[in-house]
MIDOPA-748587 format. One line per field, with one value per atom (N, C-alpha, C): residue in three letters; atom name; x, y, z. Coordinates in steps of 0.02 Angstrom, whole numbers. Example, Ala and Ser with C-alpha at 12.3 -4.5 7.8 and 13.67 -1.06 7.14 Angstrom:
<vomars>
rest = ala	ala	ala	ser	ser	ser
atom = N	CA	C	N	CA	C
c1 = 660	615	660	642	684	645
c2 = -284	-225	-165	-112	-53	2
c3 = 390	390	390	354	357	394
</vomars>
This chain:
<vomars>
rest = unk	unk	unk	unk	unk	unk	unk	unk	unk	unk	unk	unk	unk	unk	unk	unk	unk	unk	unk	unk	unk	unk	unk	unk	unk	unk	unk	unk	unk	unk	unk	unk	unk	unk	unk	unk	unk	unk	unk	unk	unk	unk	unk	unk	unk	unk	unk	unk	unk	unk	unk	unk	unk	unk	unk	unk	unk	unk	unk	unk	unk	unk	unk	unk	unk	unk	unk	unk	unk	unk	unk	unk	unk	unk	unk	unk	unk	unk	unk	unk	unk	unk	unk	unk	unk	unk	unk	unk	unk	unk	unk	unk	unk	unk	unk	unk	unk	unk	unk	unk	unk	unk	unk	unk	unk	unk	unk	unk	unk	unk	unk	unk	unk	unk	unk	unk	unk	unk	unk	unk	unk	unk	unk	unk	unk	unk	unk	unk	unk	unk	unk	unk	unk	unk	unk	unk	unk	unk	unk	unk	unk	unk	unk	unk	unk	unk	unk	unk	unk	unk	unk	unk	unk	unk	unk	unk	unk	unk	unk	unk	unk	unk	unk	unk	unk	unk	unk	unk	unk	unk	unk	unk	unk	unk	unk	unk	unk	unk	unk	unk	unk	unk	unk	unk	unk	unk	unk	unk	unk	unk	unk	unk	unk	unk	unk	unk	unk	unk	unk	unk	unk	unk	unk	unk	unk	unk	unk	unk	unk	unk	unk	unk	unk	unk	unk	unk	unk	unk	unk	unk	unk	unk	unk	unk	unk	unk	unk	unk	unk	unk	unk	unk	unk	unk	unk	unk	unk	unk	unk	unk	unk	unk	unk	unk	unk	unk	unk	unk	unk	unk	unk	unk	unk	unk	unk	unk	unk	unk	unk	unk	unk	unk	unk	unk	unk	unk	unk	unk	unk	unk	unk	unk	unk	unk	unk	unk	unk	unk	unk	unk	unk	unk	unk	unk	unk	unk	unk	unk	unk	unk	unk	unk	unk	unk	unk	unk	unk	unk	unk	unk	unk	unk	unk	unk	unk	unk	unk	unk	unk	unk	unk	unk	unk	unk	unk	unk	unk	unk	unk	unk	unk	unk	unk	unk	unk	unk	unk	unk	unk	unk	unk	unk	unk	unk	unk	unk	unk	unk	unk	unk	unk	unk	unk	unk	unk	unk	unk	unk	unk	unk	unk	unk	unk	unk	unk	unk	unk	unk	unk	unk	unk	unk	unk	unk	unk	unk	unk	unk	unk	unk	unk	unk	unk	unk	unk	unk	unk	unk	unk	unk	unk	unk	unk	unk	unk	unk	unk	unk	unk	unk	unk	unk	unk	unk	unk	unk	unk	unk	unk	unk	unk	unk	unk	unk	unk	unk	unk	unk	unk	unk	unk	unk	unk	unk	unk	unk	unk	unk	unk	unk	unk	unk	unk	unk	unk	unk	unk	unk	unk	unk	unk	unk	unk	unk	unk	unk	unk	unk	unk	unk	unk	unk	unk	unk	unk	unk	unk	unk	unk	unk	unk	unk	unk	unk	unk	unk	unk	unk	unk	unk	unk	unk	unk	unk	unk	unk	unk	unk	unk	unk	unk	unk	unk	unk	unk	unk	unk	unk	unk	unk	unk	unk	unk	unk	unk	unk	unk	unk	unk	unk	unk	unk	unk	unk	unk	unk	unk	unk	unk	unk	unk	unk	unk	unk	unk	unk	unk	unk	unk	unk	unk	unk	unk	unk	unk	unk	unk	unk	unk	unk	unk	unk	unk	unk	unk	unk	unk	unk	unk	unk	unk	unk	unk	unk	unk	unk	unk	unk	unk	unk	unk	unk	unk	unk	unk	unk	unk	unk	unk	unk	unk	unk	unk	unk	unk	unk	unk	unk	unk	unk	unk	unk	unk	unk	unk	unk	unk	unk	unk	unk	unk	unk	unk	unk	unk	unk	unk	unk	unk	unk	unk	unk	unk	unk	unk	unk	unk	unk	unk	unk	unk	unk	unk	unk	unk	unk	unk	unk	unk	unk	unk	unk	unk	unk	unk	unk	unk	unk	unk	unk	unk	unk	unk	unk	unk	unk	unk	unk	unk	unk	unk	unk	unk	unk	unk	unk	unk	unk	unk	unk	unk	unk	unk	unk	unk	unk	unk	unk	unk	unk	unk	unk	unk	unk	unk	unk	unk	unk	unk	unk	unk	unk	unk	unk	unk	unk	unk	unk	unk	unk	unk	unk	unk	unk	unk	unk	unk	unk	unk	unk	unk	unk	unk	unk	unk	unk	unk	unk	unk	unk	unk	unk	unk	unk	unk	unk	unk	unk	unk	unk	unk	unk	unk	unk	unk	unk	unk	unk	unk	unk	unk	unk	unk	unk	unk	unk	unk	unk	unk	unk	unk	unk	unk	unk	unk	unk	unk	unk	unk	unk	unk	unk	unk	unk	unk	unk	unk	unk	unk	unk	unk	unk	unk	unk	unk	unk	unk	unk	unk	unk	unk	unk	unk	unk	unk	unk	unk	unk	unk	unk	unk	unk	unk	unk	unk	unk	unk	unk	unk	unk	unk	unk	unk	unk	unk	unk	unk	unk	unk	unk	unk	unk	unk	unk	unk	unk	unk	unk	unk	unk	unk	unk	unk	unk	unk	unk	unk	unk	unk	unk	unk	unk	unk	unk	unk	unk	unk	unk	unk	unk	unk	unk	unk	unk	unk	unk	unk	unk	unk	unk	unk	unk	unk	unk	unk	unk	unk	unk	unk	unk	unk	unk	unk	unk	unk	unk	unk	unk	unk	unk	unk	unk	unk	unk	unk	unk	unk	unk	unk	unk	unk	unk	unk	unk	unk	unk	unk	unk	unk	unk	unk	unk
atom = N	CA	C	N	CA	C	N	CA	C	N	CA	C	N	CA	C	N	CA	C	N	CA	C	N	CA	C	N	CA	C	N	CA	C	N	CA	C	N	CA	C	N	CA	C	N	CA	C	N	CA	C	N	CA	C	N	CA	C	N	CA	C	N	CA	C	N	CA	C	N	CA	C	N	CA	C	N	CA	C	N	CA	C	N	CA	C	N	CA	C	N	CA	C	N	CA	C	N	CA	C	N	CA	C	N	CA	C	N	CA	C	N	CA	C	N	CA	C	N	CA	C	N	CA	C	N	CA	C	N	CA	C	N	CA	C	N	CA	C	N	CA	C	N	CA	C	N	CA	C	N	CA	C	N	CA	C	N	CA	C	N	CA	C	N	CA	C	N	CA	C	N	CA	C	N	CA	C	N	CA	C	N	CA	C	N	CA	C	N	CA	C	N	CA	C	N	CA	C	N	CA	C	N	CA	C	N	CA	C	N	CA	C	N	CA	C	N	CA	C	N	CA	C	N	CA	C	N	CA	C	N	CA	C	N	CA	C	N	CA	C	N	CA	C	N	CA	C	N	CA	C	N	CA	C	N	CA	C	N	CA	C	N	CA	C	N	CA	C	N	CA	C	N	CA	C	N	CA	C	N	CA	C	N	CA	C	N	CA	C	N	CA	C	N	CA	C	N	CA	C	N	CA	C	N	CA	C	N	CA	C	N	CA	C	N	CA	C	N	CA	C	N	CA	C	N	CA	C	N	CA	C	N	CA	C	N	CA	C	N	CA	C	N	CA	C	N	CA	C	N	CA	C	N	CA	C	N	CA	C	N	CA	C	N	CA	C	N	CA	C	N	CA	C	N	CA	C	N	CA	C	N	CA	C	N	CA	C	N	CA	C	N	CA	C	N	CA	C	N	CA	C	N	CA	C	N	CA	C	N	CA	C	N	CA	C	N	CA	C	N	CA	C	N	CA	C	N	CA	C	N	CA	C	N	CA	C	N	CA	C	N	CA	C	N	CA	C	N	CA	C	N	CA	C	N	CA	C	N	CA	C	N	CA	C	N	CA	C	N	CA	C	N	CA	C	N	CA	C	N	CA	C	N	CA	C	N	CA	C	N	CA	C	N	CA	C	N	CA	C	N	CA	C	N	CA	C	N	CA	C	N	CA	C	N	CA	C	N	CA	C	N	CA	C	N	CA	C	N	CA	C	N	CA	C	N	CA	C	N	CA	C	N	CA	C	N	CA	C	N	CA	C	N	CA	C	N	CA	C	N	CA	C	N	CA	C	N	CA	C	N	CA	C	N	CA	C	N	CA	C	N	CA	C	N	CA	C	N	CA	C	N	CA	C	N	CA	C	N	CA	C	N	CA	C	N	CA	C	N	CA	C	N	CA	C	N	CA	C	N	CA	C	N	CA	C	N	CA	C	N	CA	C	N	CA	C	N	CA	C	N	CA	C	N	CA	C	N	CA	C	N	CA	C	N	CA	C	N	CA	C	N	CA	C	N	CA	C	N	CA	C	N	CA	C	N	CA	C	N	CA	C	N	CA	C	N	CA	C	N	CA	C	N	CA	C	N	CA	C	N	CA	C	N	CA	C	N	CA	C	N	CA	C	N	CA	C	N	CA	C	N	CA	C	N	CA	C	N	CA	C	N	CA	C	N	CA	C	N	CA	C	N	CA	C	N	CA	C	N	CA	C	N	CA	C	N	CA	C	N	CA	C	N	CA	C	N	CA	C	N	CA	C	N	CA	C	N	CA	C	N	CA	C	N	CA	C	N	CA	C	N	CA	C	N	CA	C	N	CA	C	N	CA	C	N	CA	C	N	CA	C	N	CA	C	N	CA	C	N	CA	C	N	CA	C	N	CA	C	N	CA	C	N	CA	C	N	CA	C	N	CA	C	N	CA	C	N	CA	C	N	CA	C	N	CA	C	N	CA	C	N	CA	C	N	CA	C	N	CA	C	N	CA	C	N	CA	C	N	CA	C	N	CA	C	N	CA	C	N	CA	C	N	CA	C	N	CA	C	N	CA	C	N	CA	C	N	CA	C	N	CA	C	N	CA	C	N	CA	C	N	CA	C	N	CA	C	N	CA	C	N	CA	C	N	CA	C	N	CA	C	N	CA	C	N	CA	C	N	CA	C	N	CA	C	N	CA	C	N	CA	C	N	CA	C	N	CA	C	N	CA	C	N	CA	C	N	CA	C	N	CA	C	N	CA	C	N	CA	C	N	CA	C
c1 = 43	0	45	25	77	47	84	87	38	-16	-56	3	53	83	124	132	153	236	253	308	377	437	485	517	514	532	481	422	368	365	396	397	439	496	552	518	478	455	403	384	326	349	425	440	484	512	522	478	431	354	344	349	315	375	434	477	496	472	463	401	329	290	294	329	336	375	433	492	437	394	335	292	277	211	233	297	334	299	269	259	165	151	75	89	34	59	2	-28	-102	-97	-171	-194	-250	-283	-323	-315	-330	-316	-398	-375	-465	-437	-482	-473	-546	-539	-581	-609	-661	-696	-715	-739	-757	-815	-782	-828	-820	-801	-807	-736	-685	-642	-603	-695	-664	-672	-684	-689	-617	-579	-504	-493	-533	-517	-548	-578	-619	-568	-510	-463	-433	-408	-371	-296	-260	-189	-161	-205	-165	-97	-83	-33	-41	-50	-26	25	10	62	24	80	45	69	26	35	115	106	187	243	238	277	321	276	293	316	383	407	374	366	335	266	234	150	124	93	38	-11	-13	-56	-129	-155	-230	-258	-291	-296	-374	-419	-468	-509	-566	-605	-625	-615	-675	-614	-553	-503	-445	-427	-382	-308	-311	-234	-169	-212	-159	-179	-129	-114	-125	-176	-179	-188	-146	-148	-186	-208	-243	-278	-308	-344	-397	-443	-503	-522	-560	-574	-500	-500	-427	-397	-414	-383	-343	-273	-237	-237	-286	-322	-266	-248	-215	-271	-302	-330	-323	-338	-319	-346	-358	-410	-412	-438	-444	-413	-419	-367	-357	-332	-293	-339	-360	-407	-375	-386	-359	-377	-431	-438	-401	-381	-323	-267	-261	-194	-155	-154	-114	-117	-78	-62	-99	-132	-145	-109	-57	22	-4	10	2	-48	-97	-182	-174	-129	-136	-96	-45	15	13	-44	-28	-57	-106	-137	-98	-64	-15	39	54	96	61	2	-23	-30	-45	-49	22	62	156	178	132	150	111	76	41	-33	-95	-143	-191	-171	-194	-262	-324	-381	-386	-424	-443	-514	-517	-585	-597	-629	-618	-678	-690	-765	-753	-810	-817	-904	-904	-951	-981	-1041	-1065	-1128	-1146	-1212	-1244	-1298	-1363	-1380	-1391	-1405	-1466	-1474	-1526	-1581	-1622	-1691	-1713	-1697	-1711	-1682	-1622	-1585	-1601	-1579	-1602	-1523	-1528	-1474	-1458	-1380	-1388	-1387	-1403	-1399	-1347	-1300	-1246	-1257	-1191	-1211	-1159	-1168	-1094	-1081	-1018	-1007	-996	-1026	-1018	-960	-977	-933	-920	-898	-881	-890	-865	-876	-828	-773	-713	-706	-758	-755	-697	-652	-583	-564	-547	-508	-451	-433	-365	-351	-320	-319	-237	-251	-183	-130	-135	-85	-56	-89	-29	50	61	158	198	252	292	257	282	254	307	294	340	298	339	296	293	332	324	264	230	163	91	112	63	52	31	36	32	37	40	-50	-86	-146	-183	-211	-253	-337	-364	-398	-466	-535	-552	-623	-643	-694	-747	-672	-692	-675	-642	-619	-649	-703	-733	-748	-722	-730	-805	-811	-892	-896	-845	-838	-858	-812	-822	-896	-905	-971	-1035	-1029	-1087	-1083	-1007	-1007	-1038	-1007	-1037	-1121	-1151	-1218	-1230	-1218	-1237	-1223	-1174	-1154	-1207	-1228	-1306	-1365	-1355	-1423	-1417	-1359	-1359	-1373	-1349	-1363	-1442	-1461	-1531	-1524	-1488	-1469	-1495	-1516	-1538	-1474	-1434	-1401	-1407	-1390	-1390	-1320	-1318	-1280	-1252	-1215	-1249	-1174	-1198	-1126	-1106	-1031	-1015	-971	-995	-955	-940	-843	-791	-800	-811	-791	-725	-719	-648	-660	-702	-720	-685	-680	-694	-781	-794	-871	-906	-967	-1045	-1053	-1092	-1097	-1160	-1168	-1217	-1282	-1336	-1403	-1412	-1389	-1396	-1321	-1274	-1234	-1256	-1277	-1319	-1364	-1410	-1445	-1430	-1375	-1327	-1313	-1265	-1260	-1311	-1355	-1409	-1429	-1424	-1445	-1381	-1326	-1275	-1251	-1299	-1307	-1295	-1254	-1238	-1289	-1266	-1313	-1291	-1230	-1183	-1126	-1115	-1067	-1008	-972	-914	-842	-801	-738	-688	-662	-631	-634	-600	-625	-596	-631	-573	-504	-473	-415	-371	-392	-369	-394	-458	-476	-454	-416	-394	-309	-269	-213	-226	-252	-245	-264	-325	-331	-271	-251	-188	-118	-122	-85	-92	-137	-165	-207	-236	-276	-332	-381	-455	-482	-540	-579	-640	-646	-726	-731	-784	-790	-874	-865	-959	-940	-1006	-1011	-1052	-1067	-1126	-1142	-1224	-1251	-1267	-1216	-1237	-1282	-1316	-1345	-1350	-1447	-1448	-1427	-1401	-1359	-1387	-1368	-1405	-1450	-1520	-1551	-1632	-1578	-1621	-1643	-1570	-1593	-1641	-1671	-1724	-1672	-1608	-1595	-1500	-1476	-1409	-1378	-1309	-1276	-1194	-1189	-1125	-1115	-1030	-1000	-1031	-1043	-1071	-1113	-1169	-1231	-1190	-1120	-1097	-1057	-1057	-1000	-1061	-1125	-1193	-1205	-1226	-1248	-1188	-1133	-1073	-1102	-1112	-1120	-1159	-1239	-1275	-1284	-1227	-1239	-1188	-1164	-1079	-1069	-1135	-1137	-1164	-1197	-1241	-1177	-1133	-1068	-1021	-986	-954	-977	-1043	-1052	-1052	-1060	-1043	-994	-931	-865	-848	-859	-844	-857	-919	-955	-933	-888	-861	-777	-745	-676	-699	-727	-737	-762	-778	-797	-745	-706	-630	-598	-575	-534	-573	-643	-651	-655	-605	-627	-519	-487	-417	-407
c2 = -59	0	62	109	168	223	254	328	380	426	465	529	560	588	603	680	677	649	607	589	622	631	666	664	719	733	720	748	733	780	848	865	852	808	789	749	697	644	667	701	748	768	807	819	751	710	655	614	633	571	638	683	748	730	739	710	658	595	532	544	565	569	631	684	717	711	668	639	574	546	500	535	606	649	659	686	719	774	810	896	888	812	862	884	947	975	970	958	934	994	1033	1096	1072	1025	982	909	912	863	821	757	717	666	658	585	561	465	444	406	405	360	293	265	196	170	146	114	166	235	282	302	257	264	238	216	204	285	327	397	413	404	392	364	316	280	306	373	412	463	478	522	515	565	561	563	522	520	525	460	438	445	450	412	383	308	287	250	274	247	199	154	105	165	126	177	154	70	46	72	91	134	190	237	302	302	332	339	365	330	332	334	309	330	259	259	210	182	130	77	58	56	71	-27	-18	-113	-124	-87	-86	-96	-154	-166	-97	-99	-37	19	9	75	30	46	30	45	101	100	131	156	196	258	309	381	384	420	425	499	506	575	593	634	646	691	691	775	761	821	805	871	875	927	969	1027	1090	1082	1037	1025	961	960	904	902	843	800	749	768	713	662	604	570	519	491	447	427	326	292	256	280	263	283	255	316	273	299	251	292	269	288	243	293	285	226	189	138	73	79	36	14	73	87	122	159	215	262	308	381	433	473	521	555	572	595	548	493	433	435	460	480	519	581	655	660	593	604	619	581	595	641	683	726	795	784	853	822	783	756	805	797	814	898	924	984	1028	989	1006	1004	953	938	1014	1043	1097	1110	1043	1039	1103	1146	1202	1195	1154	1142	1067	1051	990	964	912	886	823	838	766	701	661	624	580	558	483	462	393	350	369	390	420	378	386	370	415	409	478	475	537	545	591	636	690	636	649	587	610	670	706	682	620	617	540	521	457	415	343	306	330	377	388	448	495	585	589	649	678	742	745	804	829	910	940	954	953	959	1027	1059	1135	1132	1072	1086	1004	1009	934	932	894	891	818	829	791	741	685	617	558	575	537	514	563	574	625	625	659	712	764	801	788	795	783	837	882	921	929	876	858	832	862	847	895	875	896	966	1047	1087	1121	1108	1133	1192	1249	1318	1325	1271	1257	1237	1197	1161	1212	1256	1321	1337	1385	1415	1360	1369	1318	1311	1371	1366	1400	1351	1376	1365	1427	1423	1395	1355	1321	1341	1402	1431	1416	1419	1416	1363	1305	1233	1212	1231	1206	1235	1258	1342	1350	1409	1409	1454	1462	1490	1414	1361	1285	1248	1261	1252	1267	1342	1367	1342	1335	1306	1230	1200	1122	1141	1185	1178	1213	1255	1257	1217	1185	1130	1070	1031	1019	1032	1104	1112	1113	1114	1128	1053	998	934	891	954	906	878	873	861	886	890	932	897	943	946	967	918	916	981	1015	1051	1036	1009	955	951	916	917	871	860	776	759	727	682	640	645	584	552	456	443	399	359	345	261	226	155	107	50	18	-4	-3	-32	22	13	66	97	141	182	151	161	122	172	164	189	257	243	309	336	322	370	395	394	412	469	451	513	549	561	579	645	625	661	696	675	697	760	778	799	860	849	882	920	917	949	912	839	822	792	790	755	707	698	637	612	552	505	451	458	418	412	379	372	408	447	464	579	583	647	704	724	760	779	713	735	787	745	774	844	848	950	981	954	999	1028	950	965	993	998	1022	1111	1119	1186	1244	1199	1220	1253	1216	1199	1255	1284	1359	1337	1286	1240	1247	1259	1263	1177	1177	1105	1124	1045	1018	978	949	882	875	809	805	712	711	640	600	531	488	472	483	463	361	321	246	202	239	196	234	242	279	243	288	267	224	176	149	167	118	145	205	189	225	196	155	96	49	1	-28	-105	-121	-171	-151	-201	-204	-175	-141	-109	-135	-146	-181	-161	-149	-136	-138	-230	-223	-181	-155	-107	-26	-30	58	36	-2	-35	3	-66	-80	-8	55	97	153	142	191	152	94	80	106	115	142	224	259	352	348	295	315	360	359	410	470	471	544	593	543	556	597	556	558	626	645	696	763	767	799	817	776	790	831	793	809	894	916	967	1036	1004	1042	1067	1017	1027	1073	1076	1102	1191	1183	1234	1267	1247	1257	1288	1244	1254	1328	1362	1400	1458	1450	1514	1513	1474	1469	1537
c3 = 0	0	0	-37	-44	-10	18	58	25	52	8	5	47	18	-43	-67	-131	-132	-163	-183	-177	-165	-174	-249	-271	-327	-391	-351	-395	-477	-470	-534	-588	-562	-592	-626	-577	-631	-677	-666	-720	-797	-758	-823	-865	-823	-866	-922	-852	-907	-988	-965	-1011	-1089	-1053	-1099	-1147	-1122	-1149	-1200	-1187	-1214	-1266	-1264	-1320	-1373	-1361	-1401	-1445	-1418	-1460	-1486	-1493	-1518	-1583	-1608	-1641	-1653	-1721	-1714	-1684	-1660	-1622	-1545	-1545	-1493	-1451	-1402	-1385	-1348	-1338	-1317	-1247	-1269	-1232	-1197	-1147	-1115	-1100	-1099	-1095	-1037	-988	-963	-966	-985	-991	-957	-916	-862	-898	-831	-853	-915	-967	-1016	-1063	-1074	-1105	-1147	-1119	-1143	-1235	-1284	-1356	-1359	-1349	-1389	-1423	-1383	-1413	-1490	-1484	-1535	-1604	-1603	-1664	-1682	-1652	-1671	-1730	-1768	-1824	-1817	-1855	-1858	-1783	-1741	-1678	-1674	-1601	-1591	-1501	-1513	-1443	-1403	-1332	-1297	-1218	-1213	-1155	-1088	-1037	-961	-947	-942	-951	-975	-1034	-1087	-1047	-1029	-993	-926	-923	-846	-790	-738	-685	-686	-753	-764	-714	-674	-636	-695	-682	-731	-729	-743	-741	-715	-679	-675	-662	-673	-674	-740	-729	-799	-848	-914	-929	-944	-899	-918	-944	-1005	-1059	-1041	-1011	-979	-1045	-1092	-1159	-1155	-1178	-1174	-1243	-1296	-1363	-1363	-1427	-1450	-1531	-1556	-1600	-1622	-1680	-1698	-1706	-1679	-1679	-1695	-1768	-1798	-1786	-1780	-1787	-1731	-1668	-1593	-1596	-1583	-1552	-1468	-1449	-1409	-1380	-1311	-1282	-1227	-1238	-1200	-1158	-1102	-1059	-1087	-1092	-1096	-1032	-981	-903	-901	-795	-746	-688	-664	-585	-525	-477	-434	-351	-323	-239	-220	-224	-185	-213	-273	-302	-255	-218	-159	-191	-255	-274	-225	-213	-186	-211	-194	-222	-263	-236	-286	-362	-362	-409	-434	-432	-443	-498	-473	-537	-550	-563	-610	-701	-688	-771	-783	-765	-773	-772	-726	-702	-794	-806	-830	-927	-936	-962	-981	-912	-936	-936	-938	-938	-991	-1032	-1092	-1144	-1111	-1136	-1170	-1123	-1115	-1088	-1093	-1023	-1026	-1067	-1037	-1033	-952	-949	-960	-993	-994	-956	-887	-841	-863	-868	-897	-819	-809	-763	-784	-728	-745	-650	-646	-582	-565	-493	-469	-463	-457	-463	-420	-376	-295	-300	-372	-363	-411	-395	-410	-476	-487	-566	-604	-592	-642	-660	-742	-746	-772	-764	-802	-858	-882	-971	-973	-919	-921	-929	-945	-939	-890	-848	-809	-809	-821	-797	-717	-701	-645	-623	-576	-553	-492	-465	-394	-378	-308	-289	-203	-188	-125	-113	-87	-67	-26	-26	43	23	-12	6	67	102	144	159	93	93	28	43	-23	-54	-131	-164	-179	-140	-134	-87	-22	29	10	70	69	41	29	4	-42	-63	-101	-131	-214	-246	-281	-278	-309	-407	-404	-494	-525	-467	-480	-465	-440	-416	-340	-311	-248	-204	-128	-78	-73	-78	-29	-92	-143	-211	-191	-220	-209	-258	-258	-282	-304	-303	-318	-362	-426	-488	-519	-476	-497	-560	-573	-642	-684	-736	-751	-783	-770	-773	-858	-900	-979	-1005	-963	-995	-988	-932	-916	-968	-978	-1027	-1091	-1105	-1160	-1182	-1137	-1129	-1149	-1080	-1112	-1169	-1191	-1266	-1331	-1321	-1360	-1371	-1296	-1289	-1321	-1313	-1346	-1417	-1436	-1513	-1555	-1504	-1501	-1482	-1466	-1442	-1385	-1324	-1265	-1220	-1165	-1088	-1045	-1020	-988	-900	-864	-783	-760	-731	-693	-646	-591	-523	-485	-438	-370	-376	-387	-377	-295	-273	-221	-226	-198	-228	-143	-150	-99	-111	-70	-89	-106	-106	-133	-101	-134	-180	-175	-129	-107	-123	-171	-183	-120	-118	-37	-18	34	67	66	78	66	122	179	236	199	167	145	79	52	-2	9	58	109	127	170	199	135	78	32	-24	-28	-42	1	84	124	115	81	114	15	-11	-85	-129	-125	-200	-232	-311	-341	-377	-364	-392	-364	-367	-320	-365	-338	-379	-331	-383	-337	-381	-405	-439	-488	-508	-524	-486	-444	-383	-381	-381	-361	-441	-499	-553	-566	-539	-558	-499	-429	-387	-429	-437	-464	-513	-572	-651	-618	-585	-555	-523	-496	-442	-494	-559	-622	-649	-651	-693	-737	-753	-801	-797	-850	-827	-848	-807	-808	-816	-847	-871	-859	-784	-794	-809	-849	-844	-846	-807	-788	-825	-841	-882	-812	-810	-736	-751	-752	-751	-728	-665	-618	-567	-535	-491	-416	-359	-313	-268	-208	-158	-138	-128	-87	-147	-208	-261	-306	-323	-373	-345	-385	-347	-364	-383	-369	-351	-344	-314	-372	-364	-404	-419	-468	-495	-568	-585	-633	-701	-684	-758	-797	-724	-740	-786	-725	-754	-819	-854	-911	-963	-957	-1005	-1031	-968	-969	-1031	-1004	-1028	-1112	-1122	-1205	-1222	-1195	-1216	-1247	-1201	-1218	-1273	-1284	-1303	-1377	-1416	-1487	-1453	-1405	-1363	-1342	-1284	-1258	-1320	-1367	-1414	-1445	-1459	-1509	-1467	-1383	-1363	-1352	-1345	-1340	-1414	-1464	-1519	-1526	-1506	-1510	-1456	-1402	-1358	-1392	-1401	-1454	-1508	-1538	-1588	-1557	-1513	-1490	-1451	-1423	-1396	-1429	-1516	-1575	-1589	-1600	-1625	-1577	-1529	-1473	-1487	-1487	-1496	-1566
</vomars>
């Protein structure tokens, strides 16, 4: 089990990983950064004039070991934007570090991503929402345990004590929803709360958060829009709501359900992403 503190010599290895992976890009230069949640991670695979790389591949990158996340770094153009994407991500209850959490991410926007686009696969806590929504995320609400900018603080990575106001930028935000609508979409706005897993939350914790504003639940997400924030990076996360949460669903909740569901939006998903890049590229 590894230490949630940040690592010693955590930007060194940043810029190593940044290095390895740009010496493999040759002249693309990615502007955007994507990570891809569970089941959601072929969008990658619609890019033009790829290029990928294994998590293995890259120095000090943490390996993805979870069903549903592919564990390759692909690069590509999508419409006038070169698109750097995770296909999955490494998540705390694995026993990664938090450090180890937003490595690649930090790793990402070094490489010169300066916007992030976070995706995950969520439970639905607000009753308005159904299996298959997309929601953007306004805010969060942190039940880890621990934040990833403990330890060690290097001022290269951004101030000691950042502040999180605007963690999700709200230019990205409007955009997302208008992108939506231009799609024929209704778009959720909504709170996400990260707990720290591996186990579904239980039904009075569900309540609990419900009671305490969120409207969405997951394990993951968090830690990458605190670091990428901290980074000078603006974020977007929006979630595929998979399966509403304990206690809501009317039967037991398992993977396979958040896999099934991620297949089902995955042209809904896709044309919104598509529709957000493009909207990026024409504000660049």
């Amino acid at each position: 089990m590894t230490s949630d503190r940040a690592q010693p010599g955590a930007f060194a290895q940043v810029e190593a990983a940044a290095t390895y992976i740009r010496a493999k890009l040759g002249k693309r230069t990615p502007t955007v950064g994507l990570i891809l949640g569970s089941g959601l991670g072929d969008y990658a695979n619609t890019f033009a004039e790829p290029v990928g790389l294994e998590y293995a591949q890259i120095p000090h990158f943490p390996v993805a070991r979870v069903q549903g996340h592919a564990g390759r770094l692909v690069c590509g153009r999508v419409g006038d934007a070169w698109v750097l994407a995770m296909q999955g991500r490494v998540h705390f209850y694995e026993g990664w570090s938090l450090g180890q959490v937003i490595f690649p991410a930090r790793a990402m926007i070094h490489l010169g991503a300066r916007t992030l686009i976070v995706t995950n696969a969520a439970g639905g806590v607000n009753r308005a929402y159904h299996p298959g929504d997309l929601v953007i995320i306004r805010d969060h609400i942190n039940f880890c345990g621990f934040n990833p900018l403990r330890g060690d603080h290097d001022d290269r990575c951004g101030p000691r004590f950042p502040d999180l106001t605007e963690a999700y930028d709200p230019a990205l935000r409007d955009l997302a929803v208008r992108c939506g609508k231009g799609l024929g979409l209704e778009l959720h706005q909504g709170v996400y709360a990260m707990m720290s897993g591996p186990s579904y939350e239980t039904p009075a914790e569900i309540r609990m958060l419900g009671i305490m504003g969120a409207d969405l639940c997951g394990m993951s997400t968090v830690p990458e829009v605190i670091a990428c924030h901290h980074m000078g990076a603006r974020c977007l996360g929006i979630s595929c709501v998979t399966n509403m949460a304990a206690g809501i669903s009317p039967h037991k909740l398992s993977h396979a359900e958040v896999t099934a569901t991620a297949d089902r939006i995955r042209e809904q998903f896709a044309g919104l992403l598509g529709a957000i890049l493009a909207g990026l590229a024409r504000e660049a």
